[in-house]
N, C-alpha and C positions, 0 to 999 in steps of 0.2 A: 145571479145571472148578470152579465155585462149589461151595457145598455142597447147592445145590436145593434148599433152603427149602420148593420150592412142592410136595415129594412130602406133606408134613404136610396139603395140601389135598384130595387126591387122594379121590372117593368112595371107598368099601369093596370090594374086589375087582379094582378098576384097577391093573394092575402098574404098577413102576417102569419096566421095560423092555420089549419086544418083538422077535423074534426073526425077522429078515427072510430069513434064508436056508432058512427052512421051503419055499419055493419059489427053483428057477434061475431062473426066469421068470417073466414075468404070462402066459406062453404055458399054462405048467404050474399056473397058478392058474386058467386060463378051463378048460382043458381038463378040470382037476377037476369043474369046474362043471358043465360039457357034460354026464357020466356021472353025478354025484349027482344032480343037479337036472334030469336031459331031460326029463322030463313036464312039468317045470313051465312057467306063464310066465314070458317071461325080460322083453318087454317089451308095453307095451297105448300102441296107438297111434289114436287117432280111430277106437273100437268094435275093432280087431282085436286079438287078439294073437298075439304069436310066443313059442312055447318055446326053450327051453335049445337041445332035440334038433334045430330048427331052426335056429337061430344057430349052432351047431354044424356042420349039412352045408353051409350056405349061404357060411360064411367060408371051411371047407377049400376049395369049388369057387373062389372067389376066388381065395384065395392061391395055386390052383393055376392061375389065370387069369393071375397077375401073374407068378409063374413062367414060365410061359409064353411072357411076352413078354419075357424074357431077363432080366428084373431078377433082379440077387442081392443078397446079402445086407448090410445097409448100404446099400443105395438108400434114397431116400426118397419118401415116396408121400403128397400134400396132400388134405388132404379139407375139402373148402369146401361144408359144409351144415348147417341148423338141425336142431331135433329130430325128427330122422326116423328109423325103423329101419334103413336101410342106413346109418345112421354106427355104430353098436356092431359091424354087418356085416363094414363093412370096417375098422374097429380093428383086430377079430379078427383079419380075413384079414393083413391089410396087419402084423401083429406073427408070426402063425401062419409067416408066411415069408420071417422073417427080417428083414424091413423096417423103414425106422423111419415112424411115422404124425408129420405137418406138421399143425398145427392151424391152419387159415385161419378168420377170419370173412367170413363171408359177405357181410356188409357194406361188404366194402372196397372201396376205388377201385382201379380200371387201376391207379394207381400203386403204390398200396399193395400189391395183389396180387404186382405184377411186383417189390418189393423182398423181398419173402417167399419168395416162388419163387427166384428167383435165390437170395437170398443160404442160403437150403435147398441149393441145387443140384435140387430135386423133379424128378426123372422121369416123373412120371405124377401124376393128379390124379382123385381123386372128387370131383364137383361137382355139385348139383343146376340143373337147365336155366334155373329162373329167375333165376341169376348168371351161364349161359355165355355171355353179350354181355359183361360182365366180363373173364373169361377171353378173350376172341376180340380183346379191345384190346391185350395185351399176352402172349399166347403166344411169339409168333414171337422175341420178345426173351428167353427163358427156355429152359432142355434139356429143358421140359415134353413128350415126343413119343406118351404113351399119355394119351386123356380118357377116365374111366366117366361119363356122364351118366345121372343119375338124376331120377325125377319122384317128385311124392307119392303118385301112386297105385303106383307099383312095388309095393309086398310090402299090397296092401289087398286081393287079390284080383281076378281078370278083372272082373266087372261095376264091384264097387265103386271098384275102380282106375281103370277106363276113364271113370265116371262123374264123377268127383275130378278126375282130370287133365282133364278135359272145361272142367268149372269154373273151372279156375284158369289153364288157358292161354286161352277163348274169352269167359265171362262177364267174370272180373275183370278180364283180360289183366295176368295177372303172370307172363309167361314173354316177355320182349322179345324180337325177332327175333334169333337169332343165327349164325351159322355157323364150325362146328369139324366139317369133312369128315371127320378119323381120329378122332371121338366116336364113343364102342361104350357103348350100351343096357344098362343093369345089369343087366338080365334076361338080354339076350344074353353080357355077361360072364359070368354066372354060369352059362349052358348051356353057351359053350364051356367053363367050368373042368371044369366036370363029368365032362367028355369029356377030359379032361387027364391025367397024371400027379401025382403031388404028392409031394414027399421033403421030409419034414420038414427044417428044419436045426440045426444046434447051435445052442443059443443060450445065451448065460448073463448072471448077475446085472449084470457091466459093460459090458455092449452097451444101445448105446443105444434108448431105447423110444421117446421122442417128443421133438419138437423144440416147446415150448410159447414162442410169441414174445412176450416183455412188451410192452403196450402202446403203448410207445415216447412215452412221456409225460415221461422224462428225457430224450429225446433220438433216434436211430435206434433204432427194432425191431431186437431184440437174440432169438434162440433160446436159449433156455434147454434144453442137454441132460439131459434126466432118464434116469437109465439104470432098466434093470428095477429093478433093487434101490429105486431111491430112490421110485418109486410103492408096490410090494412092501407098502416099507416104510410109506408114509401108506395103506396101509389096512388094513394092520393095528395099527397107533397108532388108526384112526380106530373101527376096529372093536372094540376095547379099551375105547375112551375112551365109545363109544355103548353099551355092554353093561350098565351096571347100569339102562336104562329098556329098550333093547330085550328085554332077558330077561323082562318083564312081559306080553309078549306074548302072548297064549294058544296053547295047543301045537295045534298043525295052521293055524295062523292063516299066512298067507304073510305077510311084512315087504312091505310097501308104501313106496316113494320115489316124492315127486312129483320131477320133472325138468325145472323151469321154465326154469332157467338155461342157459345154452347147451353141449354138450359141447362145445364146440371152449373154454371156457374149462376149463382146468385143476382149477377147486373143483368142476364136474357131470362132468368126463371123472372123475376119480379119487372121492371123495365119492360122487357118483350113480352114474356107471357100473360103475368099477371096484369100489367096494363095496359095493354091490348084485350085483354077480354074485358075490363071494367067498362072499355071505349067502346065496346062493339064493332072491333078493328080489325081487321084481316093480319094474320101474321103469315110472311113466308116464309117457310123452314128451311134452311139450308143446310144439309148434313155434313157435308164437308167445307170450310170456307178456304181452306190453303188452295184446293183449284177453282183458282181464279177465275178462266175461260169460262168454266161451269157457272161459278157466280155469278158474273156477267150476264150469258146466256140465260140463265132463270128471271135477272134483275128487269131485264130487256120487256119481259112479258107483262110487267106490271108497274102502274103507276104510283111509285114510291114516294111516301111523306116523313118518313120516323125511320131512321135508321141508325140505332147504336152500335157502336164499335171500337176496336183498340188502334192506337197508331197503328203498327203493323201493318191492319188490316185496310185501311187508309190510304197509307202507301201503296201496297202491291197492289190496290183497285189504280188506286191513279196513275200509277206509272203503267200501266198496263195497256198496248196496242187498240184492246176493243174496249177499251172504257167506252167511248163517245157510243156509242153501240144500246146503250140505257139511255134513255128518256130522264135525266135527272132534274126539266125543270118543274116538278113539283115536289121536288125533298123542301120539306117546313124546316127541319131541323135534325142536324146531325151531332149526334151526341158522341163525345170520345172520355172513356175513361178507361180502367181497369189499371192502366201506367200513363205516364206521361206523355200528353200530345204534343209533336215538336212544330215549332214554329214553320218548317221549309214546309213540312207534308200539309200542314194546315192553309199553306199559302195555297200550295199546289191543287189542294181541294176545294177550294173556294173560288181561285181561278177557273176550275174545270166545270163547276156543279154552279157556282153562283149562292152556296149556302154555305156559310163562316160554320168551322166545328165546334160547337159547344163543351169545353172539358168541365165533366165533373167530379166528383172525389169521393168514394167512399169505400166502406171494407166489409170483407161476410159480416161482420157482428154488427153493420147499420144497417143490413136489409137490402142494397148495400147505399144509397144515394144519401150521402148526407150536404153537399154541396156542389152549385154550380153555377157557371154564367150563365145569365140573362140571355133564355132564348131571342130575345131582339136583337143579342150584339152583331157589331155590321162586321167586325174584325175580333182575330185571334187576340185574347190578353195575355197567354202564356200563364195565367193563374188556374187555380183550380174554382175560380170565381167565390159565390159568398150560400152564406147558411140557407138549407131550404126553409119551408115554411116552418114551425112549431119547432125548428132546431137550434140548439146555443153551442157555440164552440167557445172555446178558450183556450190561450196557448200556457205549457207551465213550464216547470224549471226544473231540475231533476228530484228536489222536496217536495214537488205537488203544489208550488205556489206560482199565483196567474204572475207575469213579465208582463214590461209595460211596453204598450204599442210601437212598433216599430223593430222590437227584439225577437229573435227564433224563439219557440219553443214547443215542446210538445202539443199539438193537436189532441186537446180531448173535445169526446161528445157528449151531449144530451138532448135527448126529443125521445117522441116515441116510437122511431125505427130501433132505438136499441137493442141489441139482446139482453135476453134473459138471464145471460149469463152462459161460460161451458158446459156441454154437456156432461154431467155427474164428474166436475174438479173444480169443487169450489176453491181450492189451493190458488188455479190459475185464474179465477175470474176475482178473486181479489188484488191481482196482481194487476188487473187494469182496470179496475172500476173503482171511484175515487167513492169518497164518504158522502159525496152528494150528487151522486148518480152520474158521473163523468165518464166516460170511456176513453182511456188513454189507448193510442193508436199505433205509440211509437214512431208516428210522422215526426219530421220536425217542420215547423212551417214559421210566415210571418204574416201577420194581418197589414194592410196602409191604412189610411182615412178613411177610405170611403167602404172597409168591412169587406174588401177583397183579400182570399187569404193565397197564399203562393206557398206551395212547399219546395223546401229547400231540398229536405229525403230525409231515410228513415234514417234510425238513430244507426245501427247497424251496417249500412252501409256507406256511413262518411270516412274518407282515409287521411291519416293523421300524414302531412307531411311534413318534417321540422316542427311540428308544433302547430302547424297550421291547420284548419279544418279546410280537404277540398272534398265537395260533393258532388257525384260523378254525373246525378241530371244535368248539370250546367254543363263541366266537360262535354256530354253526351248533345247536348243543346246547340254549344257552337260548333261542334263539329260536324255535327248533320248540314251545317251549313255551307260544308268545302264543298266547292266544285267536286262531281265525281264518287260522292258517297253516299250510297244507297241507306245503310242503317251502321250505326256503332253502339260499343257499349263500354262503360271506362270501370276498373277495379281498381281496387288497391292491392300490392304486393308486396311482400315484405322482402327489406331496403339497409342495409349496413350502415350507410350515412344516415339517410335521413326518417330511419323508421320503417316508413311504406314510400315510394311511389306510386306512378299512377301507370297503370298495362292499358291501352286502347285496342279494340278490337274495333275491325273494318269489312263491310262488306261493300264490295265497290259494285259499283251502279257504270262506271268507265272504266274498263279494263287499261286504260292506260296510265289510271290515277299510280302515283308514287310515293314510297315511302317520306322521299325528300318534301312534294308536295304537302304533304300531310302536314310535316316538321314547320316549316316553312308558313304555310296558315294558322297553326298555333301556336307561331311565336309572335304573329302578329294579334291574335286575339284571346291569349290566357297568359295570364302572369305567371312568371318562371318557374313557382312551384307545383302550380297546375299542371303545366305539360309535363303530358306523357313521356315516361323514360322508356317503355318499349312501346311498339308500334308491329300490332300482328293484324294480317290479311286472312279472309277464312270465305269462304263460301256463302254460308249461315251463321247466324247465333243462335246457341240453344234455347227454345223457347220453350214455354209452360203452352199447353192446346190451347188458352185463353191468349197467348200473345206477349204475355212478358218475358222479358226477356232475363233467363236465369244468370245472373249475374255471378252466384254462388257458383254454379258449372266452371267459368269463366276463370275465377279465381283457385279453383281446386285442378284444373288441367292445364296448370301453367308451362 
């Protein structure tokens, strides 16, 4: 282990360590919660909300649904829906008995789908109906043989439910025709559970919780097994690490999270959901976060303290008419991670809100939080700050050996947000997990003095030009900073002379910004090999539903 430098930065009160076997389970963390917290709300969803005490009867009836249908313990059970209350629902249920929960996006294709499922092995699947044409193209090729289908009016109440789904499957027509004959109605699931038996099962810290699949941006969609322990663990690091501004909260005041992100990614399942319920904290669910107005208008209702999110989603809040329109001065702390938070948006959000963005850093296989700045900073570092509690990082060198301070290298981890490793390919989990429990990330990063770490980018997408290394977060970095540029993205291309250059992609925020403009700014702030040899204008960038922005796209539709 180094000698963690970075504990000398740590605010006042934040341990060095954290103590993850205070709970066997995140079974015996929720269920805590059920009993302190039942009065309260647990979550507020388009005007309604649901308590503790209702999350509570609603997921026992589940889990005792899923029982039911002979699943045991170690099955695994997909849940393919946005922010809606039956996904915290069936978390519950679907961990309450024994189960492991599959995080699906909603978004995917037949293919995609059917690579997930299968290679899960999933038994069964929660899925909302405006995906189940999705699901109905590639079932039959999976041991998927139980569906809950779920609508948005499900938990909004009889009128308002009836009224809701009325809209969205006839007005808008966003529910495509589909048919899954052995689909059971999550209402009706949850009346037959009720009528069910239910026996709790043993469950403990190395059993696995959830199967969180990387992106497959390296390569195949890979599950990352996270056992109880290693969520357990990120949120009490996270709850640690957010306590010297949450404590400022006034006493009787409920902690409010917004929950723009999607839970089926790993930073809102653990971050927003999981610790928010540890807190006894209100989370707001936001099903769609790309309309904005809608955001806004939900945000406006509720006194917000906790708000994670991606740039992206930072930017289009802040540039946005009704921003001022939300009450923001009681955000404690705004957390940005999943990609890189740019310096301009960060300014702009701080100006606007009065609360500096905290970036953190982490990936599916840590749960995901393995670092970040000090919720006290009064301003943006442009780092991804420093180790949480009970975590060690180290940088290496392409043999697996530590570099000395001041030199890039690979980003590995340890603590116990770890994973377990992939799901059934030991192949690939030896291919990043060192002899001494390290998790290489494929970041490449630098640590300073003071235990602050900065990444540079991943190994994968640095572009050789002449021999040079540029990497395109810096590009991408200064150039967010020209007058007139809403978001860019920099690739490399391959290049006759010099290898690669560098392609910039632009979304102009001033329709009168120019190419020359462009030219002309980054000749005064990127050295000759740096600047971009082509300069293209686009509407949008392709983005991942979490907000990164797919660079890979970028470079294949040249």
């Amino acid at each position: 282990m180094t000698d963690r430098i970075w504990l000398q930065s740590y605010p006042p009160g934040v341990p060095a360590e954290i103590d993850p076997s205070v709970y066997r389970s995140l079974v015996e963390l929720m269920e805590e919660s059920f009993r302190k917290y039942a009065d309260r709300v647990a979550y507020s969803f388009m005007g309604k909300d649901i308590t503790y005490a209702q999350v509570d009867s609603l997921s026992q009836a589940l889990a005792a649904y899923f029982q039911s249908l002979g699943l045991v313990k170690g099955d695994r059970v997909a849940i393919m829906m946005p922010n809606v209350p039956q996904y915290p629902v069936a978390v519950a249920a679907i961990l309450r008995a024994g189960l492991i929960v599959v995080n699906v996006n909603p978004l995917y294709t037949p293919r995609e789908l059917e690579h997930q499922l299968k290679d899960s092995g999933a038994k069964a699947i929660v899925i909302i109906e405006n995906f189940a044409h999705t699901l109905e193209q590639c079932i039959g090729h999976t041991e998927v043989k139980h569906v809950v289908l779920c609508a948005f009016g499900d938990m909004l109440g009889l009128v308002k439910g009836a009224i809701v789904n009325y809209v969205i499957r006839n007005r808008r027509k966003m529910v495509p025709p589909f048919n899954l004959p052995q689909a059971v109605r999550f209402n009706d699931a949850i009346a037959r559970g009720t009528r069910a038996p239910f026996k709790a099962p043993s469950i403990g810290p190395d059993d696995v919780a959830v199967l969180q699949y990387t992106g497959g941006t390296t390569g195949v969609s890979k599950g990352a097994a996270l056992l109880h322990r290693n969520i357990i663990a990120n949120v009490l690091q996270s709850e640690a690490w957010n306590q010297p501004v949450m404590d400022k909260i006034p006493k009787g005041e409920q902690p409010t999270t917004v929950c723009a992100l999607p839970l089926y990614h790993i930073f809102a399942f653990t971050v927003g959901m999981m610790l928010t319920m540890r807190t006894g904290g209100k989370l707001v669910l936001i099903p769609n976060p790309r309309d904005i107005p809608a955001v806004l208008q939900e945000l406006s209702k509720h006194k917000v303290h906790s708000f994670p999110a991606v740039n992206t989603l930072f930017n289009a809040l802040a540039n946005h008419p009704d921003f001022n329109k939300v009450d923001w001065s009681h955000l404690k702390v705004s957390l940005g991670g999943g990609t890189a938070v740019q310096s301009a948006v960060a300014r702009l959000w701080l100006e606007k809100t009065g609360c500096p963005i905290c970036e953190g850093y982490g990936l599916s296989e840590t749960s995901p939080s393995a670092c970040c700045n000090p919720v006290t900073s009064t301003e943006f570092t442009g780092t991804i700050g420093v180790p949480l509690p009970s975590t060690d990082i180290k940088l290496l060198d392409d043999e697996g050996h530590e570099v000395p301070p001041g030199q890039p290298g690979e980003i590995a981890i340890r603590g116990p947000q770890v994973m377990a490793g992939y799901w059934q390919r030991p192949d690939e989990t030896a291919k990043v997990m060192t002899a001494d429990g390290y998790f290489r990330t494929g970041d490449i990063g630098v640590m300073d003095e003071r235990g602050y770490f900065r990444i540079v980018d991943r190994k994968k997408d640095m572009i050789l030009v002449s021999g040079f290394n540029v990497y395109p977060n810096e590009i991408e970095e200064t150039v967010a900073e020209c007058p007139g540029v809403l978001e860019c993205a920099a690739v490399g291309i391959p290049d006759e002379k010099s290898g690669e250059a560098v392609k910039l992609v632009i979304v102009k925020k001033d329709p009168a910004l120019t190419e020359a403009a462009v030219r002309a700014f980054c000749r005064d702030n990127l050295t000759g090999y740096k600047q971009p040899k082509i300069i293209e204008f686009r509407t949008e960038l392709p983005k991942t539903p979490v907000g990164k922005i797919l660079r890979r796209e970028l470079r294949d539709k040249r």
